[in-house]
Backbone as numpy.savetxt, mean C-alpha at the origin, in Angstrom:
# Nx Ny Nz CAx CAy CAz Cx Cy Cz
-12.23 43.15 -18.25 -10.86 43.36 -17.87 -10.14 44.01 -19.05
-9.38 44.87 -18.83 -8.58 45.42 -19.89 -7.19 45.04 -20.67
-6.73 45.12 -22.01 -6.46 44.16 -21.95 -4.46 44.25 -21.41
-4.35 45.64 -20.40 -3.27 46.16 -19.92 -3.32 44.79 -18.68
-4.49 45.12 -17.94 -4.44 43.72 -16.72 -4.28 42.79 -16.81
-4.80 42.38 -18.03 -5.29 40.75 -18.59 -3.42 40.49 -19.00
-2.47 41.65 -19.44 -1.35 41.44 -19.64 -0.37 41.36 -18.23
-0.98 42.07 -17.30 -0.01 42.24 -16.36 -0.28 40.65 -15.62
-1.81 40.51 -15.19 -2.06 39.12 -15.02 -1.07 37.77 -15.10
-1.07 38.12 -16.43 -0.59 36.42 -17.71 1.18 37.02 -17.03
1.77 38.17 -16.93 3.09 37.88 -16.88 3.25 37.78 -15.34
2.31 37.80 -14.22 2.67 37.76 -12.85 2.44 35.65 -12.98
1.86 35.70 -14.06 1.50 34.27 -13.53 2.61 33.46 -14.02
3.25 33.89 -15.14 4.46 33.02 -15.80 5.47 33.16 -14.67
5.30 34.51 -14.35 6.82 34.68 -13.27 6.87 34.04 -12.01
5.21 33.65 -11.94 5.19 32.57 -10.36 5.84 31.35 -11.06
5.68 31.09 -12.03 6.17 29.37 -12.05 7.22 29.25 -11.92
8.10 29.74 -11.63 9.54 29.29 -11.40 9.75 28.96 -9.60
8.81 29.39 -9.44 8.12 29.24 -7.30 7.97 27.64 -7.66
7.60 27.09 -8.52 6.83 25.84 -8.26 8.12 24.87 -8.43
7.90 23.78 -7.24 8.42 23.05 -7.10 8.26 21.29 -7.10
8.94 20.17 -7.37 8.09 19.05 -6.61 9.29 18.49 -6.48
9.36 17.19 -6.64 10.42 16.20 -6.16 11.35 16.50 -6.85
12.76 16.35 -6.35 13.73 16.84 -7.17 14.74 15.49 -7.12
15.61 15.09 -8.47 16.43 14.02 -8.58 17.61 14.12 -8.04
17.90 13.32 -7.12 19.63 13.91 -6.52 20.81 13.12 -7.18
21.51 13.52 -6.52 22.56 12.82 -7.08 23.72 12.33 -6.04
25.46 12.06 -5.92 25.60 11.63 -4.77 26.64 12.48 -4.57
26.51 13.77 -5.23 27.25 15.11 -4.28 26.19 15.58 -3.90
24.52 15.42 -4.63 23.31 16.23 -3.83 22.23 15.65 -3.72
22.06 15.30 -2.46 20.60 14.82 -1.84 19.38 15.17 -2.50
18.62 14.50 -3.14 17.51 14.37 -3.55 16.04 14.40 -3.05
15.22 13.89 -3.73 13.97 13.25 -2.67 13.51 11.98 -2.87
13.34 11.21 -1.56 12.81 9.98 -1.89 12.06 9.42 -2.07
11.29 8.57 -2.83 9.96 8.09 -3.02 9.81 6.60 -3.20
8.97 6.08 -2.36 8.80 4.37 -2.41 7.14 4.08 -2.62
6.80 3.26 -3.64 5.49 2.77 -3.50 5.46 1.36 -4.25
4.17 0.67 -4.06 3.74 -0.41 -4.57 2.40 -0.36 -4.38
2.17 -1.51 -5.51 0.29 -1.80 -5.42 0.35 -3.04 -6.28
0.06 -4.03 -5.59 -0.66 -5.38 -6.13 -1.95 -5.81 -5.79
-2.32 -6.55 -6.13 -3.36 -6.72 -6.43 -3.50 -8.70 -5.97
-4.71 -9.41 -5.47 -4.70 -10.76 -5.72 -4.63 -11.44 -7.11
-4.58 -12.63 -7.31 -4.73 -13.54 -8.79 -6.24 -14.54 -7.88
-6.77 -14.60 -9.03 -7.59 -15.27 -9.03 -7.90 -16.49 -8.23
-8.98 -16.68 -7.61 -8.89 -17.94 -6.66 -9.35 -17.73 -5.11
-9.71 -18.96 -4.56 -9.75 -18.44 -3.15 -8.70 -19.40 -2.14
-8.61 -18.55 -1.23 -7.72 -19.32 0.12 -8.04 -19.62 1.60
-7.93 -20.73 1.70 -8.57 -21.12 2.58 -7.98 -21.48 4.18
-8.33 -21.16 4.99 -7.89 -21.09 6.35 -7.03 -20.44 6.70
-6.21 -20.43 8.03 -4.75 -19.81 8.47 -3.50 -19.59 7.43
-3.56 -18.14 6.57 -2.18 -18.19 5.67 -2.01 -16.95 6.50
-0.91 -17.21 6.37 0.79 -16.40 7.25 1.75 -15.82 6.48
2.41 -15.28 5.97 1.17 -13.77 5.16 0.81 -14.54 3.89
-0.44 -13.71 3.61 -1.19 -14.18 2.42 0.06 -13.91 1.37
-0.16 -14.94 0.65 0.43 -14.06 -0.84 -0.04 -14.98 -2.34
0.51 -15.18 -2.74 -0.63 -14.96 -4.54 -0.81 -13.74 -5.03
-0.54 -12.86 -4.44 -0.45 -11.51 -5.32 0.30 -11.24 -7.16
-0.03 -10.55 -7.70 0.20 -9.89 -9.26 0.80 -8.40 -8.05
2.28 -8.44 -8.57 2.84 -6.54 -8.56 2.27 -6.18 -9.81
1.53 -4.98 -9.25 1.03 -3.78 -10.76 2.25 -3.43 -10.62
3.12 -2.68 -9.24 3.84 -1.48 -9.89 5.23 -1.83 -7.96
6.25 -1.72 -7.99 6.80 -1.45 -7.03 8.26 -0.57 -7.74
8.14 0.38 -7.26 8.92 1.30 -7.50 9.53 2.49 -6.40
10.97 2.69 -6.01 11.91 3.71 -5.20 13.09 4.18 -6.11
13.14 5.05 -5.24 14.69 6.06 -5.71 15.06 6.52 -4.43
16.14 6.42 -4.16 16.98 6.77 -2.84 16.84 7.95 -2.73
17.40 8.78 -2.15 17.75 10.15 -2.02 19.17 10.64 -3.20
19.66 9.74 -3.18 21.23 9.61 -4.40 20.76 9.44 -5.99
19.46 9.30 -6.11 18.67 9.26 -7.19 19.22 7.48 -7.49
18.85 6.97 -6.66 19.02 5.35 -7.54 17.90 5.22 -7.17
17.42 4.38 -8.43 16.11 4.14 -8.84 16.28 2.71 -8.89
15.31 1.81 -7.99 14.87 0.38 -7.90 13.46 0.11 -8.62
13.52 -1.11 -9.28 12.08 -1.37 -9.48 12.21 -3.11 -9.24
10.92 -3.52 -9.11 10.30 -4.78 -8.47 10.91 -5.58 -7.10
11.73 -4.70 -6.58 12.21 -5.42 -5.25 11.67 -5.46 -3.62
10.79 -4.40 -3.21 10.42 -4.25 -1.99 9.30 -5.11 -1.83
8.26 -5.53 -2.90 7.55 -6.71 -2.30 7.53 -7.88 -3.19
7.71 -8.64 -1.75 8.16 -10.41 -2.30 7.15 -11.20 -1.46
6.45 -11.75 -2.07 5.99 -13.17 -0.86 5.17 -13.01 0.21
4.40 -11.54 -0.60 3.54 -11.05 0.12 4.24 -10.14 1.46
5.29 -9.76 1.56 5.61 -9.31 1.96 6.48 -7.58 1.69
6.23 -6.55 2.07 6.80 -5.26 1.28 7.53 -5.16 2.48
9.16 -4.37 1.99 10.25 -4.21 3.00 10.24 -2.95 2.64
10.23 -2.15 3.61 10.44 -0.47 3.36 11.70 -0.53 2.84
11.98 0.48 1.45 13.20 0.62 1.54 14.10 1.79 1.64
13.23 2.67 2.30 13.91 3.98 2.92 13.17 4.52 3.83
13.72 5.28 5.13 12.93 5.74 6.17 11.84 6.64 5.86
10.76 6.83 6.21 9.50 7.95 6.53 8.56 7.28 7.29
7.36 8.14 6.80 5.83 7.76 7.02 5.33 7.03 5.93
4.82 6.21 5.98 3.84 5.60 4.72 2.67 5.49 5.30
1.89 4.90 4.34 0.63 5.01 4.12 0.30 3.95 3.43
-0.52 2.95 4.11 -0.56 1.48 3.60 -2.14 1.40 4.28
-2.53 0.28 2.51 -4.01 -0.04 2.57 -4.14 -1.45 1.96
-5.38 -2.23 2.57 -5.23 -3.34 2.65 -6.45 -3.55 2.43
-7.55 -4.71 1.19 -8.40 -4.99 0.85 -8.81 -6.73 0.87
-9.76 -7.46 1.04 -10.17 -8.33 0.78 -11.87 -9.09 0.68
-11.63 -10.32 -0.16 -13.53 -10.32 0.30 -13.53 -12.05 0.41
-14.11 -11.74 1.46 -14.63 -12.82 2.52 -15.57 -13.94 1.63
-15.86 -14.97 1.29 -16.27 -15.74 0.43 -17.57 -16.29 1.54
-19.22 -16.30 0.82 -20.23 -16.61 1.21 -20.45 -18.01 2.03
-20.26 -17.97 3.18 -20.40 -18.97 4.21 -19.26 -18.99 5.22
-18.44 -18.40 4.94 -17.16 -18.35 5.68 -17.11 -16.98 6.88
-16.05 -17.02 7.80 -16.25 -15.77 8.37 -14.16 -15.53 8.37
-13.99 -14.02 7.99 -12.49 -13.72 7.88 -12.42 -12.70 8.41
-10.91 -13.11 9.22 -10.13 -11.86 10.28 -8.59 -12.04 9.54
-8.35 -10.77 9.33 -7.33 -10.58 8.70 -6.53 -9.63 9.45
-5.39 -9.52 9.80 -3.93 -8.74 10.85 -3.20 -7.76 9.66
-2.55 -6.97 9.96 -1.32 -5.89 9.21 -0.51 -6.38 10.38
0.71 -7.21 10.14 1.47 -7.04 11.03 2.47 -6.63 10.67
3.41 -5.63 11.51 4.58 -4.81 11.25 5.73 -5.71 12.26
6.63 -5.98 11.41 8.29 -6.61 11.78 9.32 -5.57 11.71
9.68 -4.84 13.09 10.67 -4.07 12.95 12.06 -4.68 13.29
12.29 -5.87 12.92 13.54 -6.49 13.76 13.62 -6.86 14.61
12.35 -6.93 15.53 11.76 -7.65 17.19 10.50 -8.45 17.47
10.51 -9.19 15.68 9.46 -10.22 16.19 8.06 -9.45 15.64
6.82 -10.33 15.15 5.54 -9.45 14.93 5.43 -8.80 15.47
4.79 -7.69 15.18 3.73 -7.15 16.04 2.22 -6.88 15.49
0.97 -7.04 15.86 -0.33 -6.92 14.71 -0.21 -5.15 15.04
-0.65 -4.89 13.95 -0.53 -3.51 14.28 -1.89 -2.91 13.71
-2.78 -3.98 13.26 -4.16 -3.38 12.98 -5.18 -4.98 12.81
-5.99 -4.82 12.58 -7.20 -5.79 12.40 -8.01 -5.36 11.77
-8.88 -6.15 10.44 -9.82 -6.21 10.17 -10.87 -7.17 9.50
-12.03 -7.08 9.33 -12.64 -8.43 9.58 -14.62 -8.50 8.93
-14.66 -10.20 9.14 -16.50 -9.41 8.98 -16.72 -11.34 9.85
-18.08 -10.65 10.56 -18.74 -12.65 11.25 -19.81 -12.27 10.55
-19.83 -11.70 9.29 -21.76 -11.59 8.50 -21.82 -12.59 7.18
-20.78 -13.40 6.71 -20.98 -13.90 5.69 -21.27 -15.28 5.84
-21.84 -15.18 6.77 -22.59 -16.93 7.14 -24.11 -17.05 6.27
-24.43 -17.95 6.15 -25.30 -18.53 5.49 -26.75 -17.97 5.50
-27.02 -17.46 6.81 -28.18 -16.53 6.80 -27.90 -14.99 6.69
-27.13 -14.85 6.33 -26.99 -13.21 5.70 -27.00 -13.41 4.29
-26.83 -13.94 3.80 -26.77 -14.08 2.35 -25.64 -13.14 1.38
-24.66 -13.34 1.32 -23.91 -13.40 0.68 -22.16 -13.07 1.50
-21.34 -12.62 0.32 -19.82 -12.36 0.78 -20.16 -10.86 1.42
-18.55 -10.94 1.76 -18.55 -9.15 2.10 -16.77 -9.03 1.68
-16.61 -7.69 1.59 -15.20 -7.43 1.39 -15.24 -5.79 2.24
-13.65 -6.24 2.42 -13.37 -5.11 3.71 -11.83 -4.47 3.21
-11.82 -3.57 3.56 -10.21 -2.98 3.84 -10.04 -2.00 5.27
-8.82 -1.63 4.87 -8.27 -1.08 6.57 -7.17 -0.61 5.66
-7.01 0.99 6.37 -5.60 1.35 5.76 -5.22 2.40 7.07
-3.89 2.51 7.24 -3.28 2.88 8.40 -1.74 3.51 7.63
-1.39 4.33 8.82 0.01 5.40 8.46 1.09 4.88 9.56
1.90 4.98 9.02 3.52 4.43 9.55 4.62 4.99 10.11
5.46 5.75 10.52 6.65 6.22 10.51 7.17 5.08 10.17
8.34 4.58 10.02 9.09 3.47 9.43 10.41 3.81 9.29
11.28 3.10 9.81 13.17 2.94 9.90 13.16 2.25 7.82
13.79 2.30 7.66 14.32 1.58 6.47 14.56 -0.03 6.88
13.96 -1.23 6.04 14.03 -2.36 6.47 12.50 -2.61 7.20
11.41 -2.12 7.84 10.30 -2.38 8.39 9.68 -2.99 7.17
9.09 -4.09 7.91 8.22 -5.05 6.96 6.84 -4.83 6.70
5.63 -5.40 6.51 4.65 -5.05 6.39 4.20 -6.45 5.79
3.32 -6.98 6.38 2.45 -8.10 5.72 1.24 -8.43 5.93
0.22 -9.20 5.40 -0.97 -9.54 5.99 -1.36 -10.71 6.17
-2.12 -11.11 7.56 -1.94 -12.29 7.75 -3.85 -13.07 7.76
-4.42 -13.89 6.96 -5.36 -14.43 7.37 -5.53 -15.20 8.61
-6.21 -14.77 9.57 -6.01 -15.78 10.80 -7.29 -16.52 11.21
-8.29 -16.33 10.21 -9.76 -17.25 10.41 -8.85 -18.93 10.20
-9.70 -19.99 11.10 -9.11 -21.16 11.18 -10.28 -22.27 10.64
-11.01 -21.56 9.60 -11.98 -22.93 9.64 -11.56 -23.12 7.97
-12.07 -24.40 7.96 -12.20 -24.71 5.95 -12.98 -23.54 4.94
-14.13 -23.09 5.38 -14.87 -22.25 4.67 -14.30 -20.94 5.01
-13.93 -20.74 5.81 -13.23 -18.92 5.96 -12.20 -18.87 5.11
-12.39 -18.21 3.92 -11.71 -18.46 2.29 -11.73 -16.33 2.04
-10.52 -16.32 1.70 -10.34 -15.16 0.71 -10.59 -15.62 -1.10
-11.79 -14.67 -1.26 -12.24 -15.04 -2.68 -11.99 -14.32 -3.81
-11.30 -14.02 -5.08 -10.89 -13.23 -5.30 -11.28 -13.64 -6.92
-12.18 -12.83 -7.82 -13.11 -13.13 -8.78 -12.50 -11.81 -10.24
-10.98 -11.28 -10.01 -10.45 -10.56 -10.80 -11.22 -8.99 -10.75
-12.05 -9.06 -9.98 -13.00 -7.73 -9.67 -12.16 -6.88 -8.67
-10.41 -7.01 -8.52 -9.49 -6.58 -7.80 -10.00 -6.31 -6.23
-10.88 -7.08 -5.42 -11.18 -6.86 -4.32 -9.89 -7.22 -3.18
-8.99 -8.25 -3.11 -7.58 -8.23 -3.25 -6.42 -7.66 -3.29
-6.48 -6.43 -2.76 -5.43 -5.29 -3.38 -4.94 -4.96 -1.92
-3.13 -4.90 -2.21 -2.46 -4.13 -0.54 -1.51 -3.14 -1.78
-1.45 -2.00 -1.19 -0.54 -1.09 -1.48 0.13 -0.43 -0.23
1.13 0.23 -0.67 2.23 1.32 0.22 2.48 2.27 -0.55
2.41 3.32 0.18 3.40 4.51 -0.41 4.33 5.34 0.47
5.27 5.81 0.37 5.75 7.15 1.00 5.67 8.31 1.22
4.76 8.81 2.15 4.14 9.67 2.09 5.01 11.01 2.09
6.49 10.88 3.25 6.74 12.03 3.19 8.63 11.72 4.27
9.45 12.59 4.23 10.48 11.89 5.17 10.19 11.58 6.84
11.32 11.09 7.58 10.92 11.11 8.83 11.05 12.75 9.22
Protein backbone atom coordinates (compact mmCIF):
# COMPACT_ATOMS: atom_id res chain seq x y z
CA UNK A 1 0.00 0.00 0.00
CA UNK A 2 1.33 3.37 -0.61
CA UNK A 3 1.98 5.44 1.77
CA UNK A 4 -0.65 8.32 0.00
CA UNK A 5 -3.56 5.41 0.81
CA UNK A 6 -2.26 4.20 3.95
CA UNK A 7 -2.78 8.25 4.63
CA UNK A 8 -6.04 8.67 3.08
CA UNK A 9 -7.11 5.34 4.94
CA UNK A 10 -5.97 6.52 8.69
CA UNK A 11 -7.87 10.02 7.95
CA UNK A 12 -11.28 8.34 6.54
CA UNK A 13 -11.01 6.28 9.66
CA UNK A 14 -10.51 9.16 12.30
CA UNK A 15 -13.33 11.03 10.47
CA UNK A 16 -15.72 7.93 10.97
CA UNK A 17 -15.38 8.19 14.70
CA UNK A 18 -17.35 10.91 15.35
CA UNK A 19 -20.40 8.35 13.62
CA UNK A 20 -19.82 6.32 16.72
CA UNK A 21 -22.14 6.36 19.22
CA UNK A 22 -23.37 4.50 22.59
CA UNK A 23 -25.39 5.39 25.57
CA UNK A 24 -25.70 8.85 26.14
CA UNK A 25 -26.23 10.67 29.83
CA UNK A 26 -29.38 12.80 29.97
CA UNK A 27 -30.34 15.17 31.85
CA UNK A 28 -33.91 16.69 32.85
CA UNK A 29 -34.20 19.23 29.92
CA UNK A 30 -32.72 16.02 27.81
CA UNK A 31 -33.70 12.50 27.74
CA UNK A 32 -31.03 10.16 28.01
CA UNK A 33 -30.61 6.37 27.87
CA UNK A 34 -31.58 3.94 30.27
CA UNK A 35 -29.86 1.12 31.70
CA UNK A 36 -30.80 -1.41 34.57
CA UNK A 37 -28.85 -4.55 35.61
CA UNK A 38 -27.93 -6.89 38.44
CA UNK A 39 -26.09 -10.14 39.18
CA UNK A 40 -25.91 -12.03 42.44
CA UNK A 41 -24.86 -14.79 43.11
CA UNK A 42 -25.87 -17.63 46.20
CA UNK A 43 -23.81 -17.67 49.79
CA UNK A 44 -22.83 -20.72 50.75
CA UNK A 45 -25.00 -23.57 52.03
CA UNK A 46 -27.87 -25.60 51.04
CA UNK A 47 -31.79 -25.16 51.18
CA UNK A 48 -34.02 -27.33 51.74
CA UNK A 49 -37.62 -27.91 50.55
CA UNK A 50 -40.48 -25.35 49.40
CA UNK A 51 -38.69 -21.63 49.53
CA UNK A 52 -40.88 -18.89 48.07
CA UNK A 53 -38.57 -16.96 46.51
CA UNK A 54 -35.29 -18.31 47.28
CA UNK A 55 -33.05 -15.82 48.70
CA UNK A 56 -29.57 -15.91 50.57
CA UNK A 57 -28.15 -14.27 47.76
CA UNK A 58 -24.56 -11.88 47.83
CA UNK A 59 -25.48 -8.59 45.18
CA UNK A 60 -22.15 -8.52 43.02
CA UNK A 61 -23.53 -5.50 41.31
CA UNK A 62 -27.26 -3.78 40.99
CA UNK A 63 -27.07 -0.79 39.17
CA UNK A 64 -29.76 1.97 36.89
CA UNK A 65 -29.91 5.40 35.61
CA UNK A 66 -33.21 6.77 34.51
CA UNK A 67 -33.46 8.39 31.35
CA UNK A 68 -32.91 12.01 33.50
CA UNK A 69 -29.48 10.51 34.19
CA UNK A 70 -30.23 9.55 37.94
CA UNK A 71 -28.18 6.97 38.79
CA UNK A 72 -29.37 4.24 41.56
CA UNK A 73 -27.25 1.66 43.04
CA UNK A 74 -28.21 -1.44 45.34
CA UNK A 75 -31.97 -1.00 45.25
CA UNK A 76 -33.84 -3.18 42.62
CA UNK A 77 -32.97 -6.48 44.27
CA UNK A 78 -34.08 -7.26 47.75
CA UNK A 79 -35.11 -10.60 49.23
CA UNK A 80 -34.47 -12.32 46.38
CA UNK A 81 -36.53 -10.46 44.66
CA UNK A 82 -35.48 -7.76 41.52
CA UNK A 83 -38.17 -4.89 40.79
CA UNK A 84 -37.69 -3.51 37.33
CA UNK A 85 -36.96 -0.11 37.63
CA UNK A 86 -37.68 1.26 34.28
CA UNK A 87 -39.73 0.00 31.31
CA UNK A 88 -38.13 -2.35 28.36
CA UNK A 89 -37.10 -5.80 27.48
CA UNK A 90 -34.76 -7.59 29.76
CA UNK A 91 -33.05 -10.44 29.74
CA UNK A 92 -32.93 -12.58 32.84
CA UNK A 93 -30.96 -15.82 33.75
CA UNK A 94 -31.30 -18.09 36.42
CA UNK A 95 -28.81 -20.90 37.78
CA UNK A 96 -28.79 -23.62 40.41
CA UNK A 97 -27.46 -27.14 41.57
CA UNK A 98 -29.55 -29.70 42.79
CA UNK A 99 -27.72 -31.52 45.78
CA UNK A 100 -26.98 -35.55 45.35
CA UNK A 101 -30.11 -37.48 46.39
CA UNK A 102 -32.59 -34.88 46.09
CA UNK A 103 -34.73 -34.01 43.03
CA UNK A 104 -35.37 -29.82 42.24
CA UNK A 105 -38.01 -27.84 40.28
CA UNK A 106 -37.47 -24.42 40.34
CA UNK A 107 -40.32 -21.45 38.73
CA UNK A 108 -39.28 -17.63 37.36
CA UNK A 109 -42.31 -16.16 38.43
CA UNK A 110 -43.25 -12.69 37.08
CA UNK A 111 -45.66 -10.24 39.40
CA UNK A 112 -47.08 -7.61 37.27
CA UNK A 113 -49.53 -6.20 39.86
CA UNK A 114 -52.09 -9.26 39.28
CA UNK A 115 -50.87 -11.88 41.40
CA UNK A 116 -47.97 -14.66 40.21
CA UNK A 117 -47.67 -15.78 37.31
CA UNK A 118 -44.78 -18.86 36.60
CA UNK A 119 -43.53 -17.69 33.61
CA UNK A 120 -40.85 -20.43 33.08
CA UNK A 121 -39.67 -23.77 34.74
CA UNK A 122 -36.72 -25.53 35.28
CA UNK A 123 -35.57 -28.60 36.81
CA UNK A 124 -33.68 -32.16 36.99
CA UNK A 125 -35.52 -36.00 38.59
CA UNK A 126 -31.61 -37.41 37.87
CA UNK A 127 -29.99 -36.66 41.14
CA UNK A 128 -31.32 -39.62 42.99
CA UNK A 129 -29.13 -42.05 44.37
CA UNK A 130 -28.63 -44.29 41.40
CA UNK A 131 -27.37 -41.72 39.07
CA UNK A 132 -24.71 -40.77 41.09
CA UNK A 133 -24.26 -37.49 41.74
CA UNK A 134 -25.78 -33.55 41.75
CA UNK A 135 -26.71 -31.70 38.68
CA UNK A 136 -27.06 -27.93 38.17
CA UNK A 137 -29.32 -26.22 35.70
CA UNK A 138 -30.23 -22.72 34.48
CA UNK A 139 -32.99 -21.21 32.27
CA UNK A 140 -32.80 -17.74 30.99
CA UNK A 141 -35.72 -15.98 29.23
CA UNK A 142 -36.53 -12.22 27.72
CA UNK A 143 -39.16 -9.82 29.05
CA UNK A 144 -40.87 -6.73 27.84
CA UNK A 145 -41.57 -5.21 31.30
CA UNK A 146 -43.77 -1.96 32.59
CA UNK A 147 -41.54 -0.35 35.30
CA UNK A 148 -42.35 -2.00 38.80
CA UNK A 149 -42.51 -5.89 37.25
CA UNK A 150 -41.02 -8.23 39.67
CA UNK A 151 -39.06 -11.19 39.02
CA UNK A 152 -38.27 -14.00 41.49
CA UNK A 153 -37.45 -17.60 41.88
CA UNK A 154 -39.24 -19.99 43.51
CA UNK A 155 -38.00 -23.64 44.77
CA UNK A 156 -41.07 -25.77 44.63
CA UNK A 157 -39.54 -29.46 45.20
CA UNK A 158 -41.40 -30.53 48.63
CA UNK A 159 -39.28 -33.19 50.08
CA UNK A 160 -36.34 -32.86 52.94
CA UNK A 161 -33.55 -33.93 50.52
CA UNK A 162 -34.58 -31.72 47.45
CA UNK A 163 -31.86 -29.05 48.68
CA UNK A 164 -30.26 -26.18 46.58
CA UNK A 165 -26.46 -26.74 47.20
CA UNK A 166 -24.29 -24.09 46.81
CA UNK A 167 -20.28 -24.90 47.41
CA UNK A 168 -19.00 -21.01 46.43
CA UNK A 169 -18.29 -22.61 42.85
CA UNK A 170 -21.10 -19.70 42.00
CA UNK A 171 -23.54 -22.38 40.63
CA UNK A 172 -26.28 -20.04 42.36
CA UNK A 173 -26.37 -17.06 40.25
CA UNK A 174 -29.82 -14.93 38.92
CA UNK A 175 -29.06 -11.87 36.95
CA UNK A 176 -31.13 -9.11 34.83
CA UNK A 177 -30.32 -6.75 32.45
CA UNK A 178 -31.91 -4.19 30.13
CA UNK A 179 -31.61 -5.06 27.08
CA UNK A 180 -33.10 -2.28 25.18
CA UNK A 181 -36.41 0.34 25.50
CA UNK A 182 -40.00 -0.70 25.03
Amino acid sequence: MSPMSASLICALSLASLSLVTGHTLGTVALAGDAFAYFDAVRSAGSTCGPTKPVTGWTTLIDRSRATDGTATNNAAFSNGVYTVPTAGTYHCCASFRCRQGGVCDWTVIRNGGSGDVVYGGFGTRNTNPSSEGWASHNHCWTSRCGAGVTWKLNLESGGSTDCIEETQWRYGRFTCFLTSPN
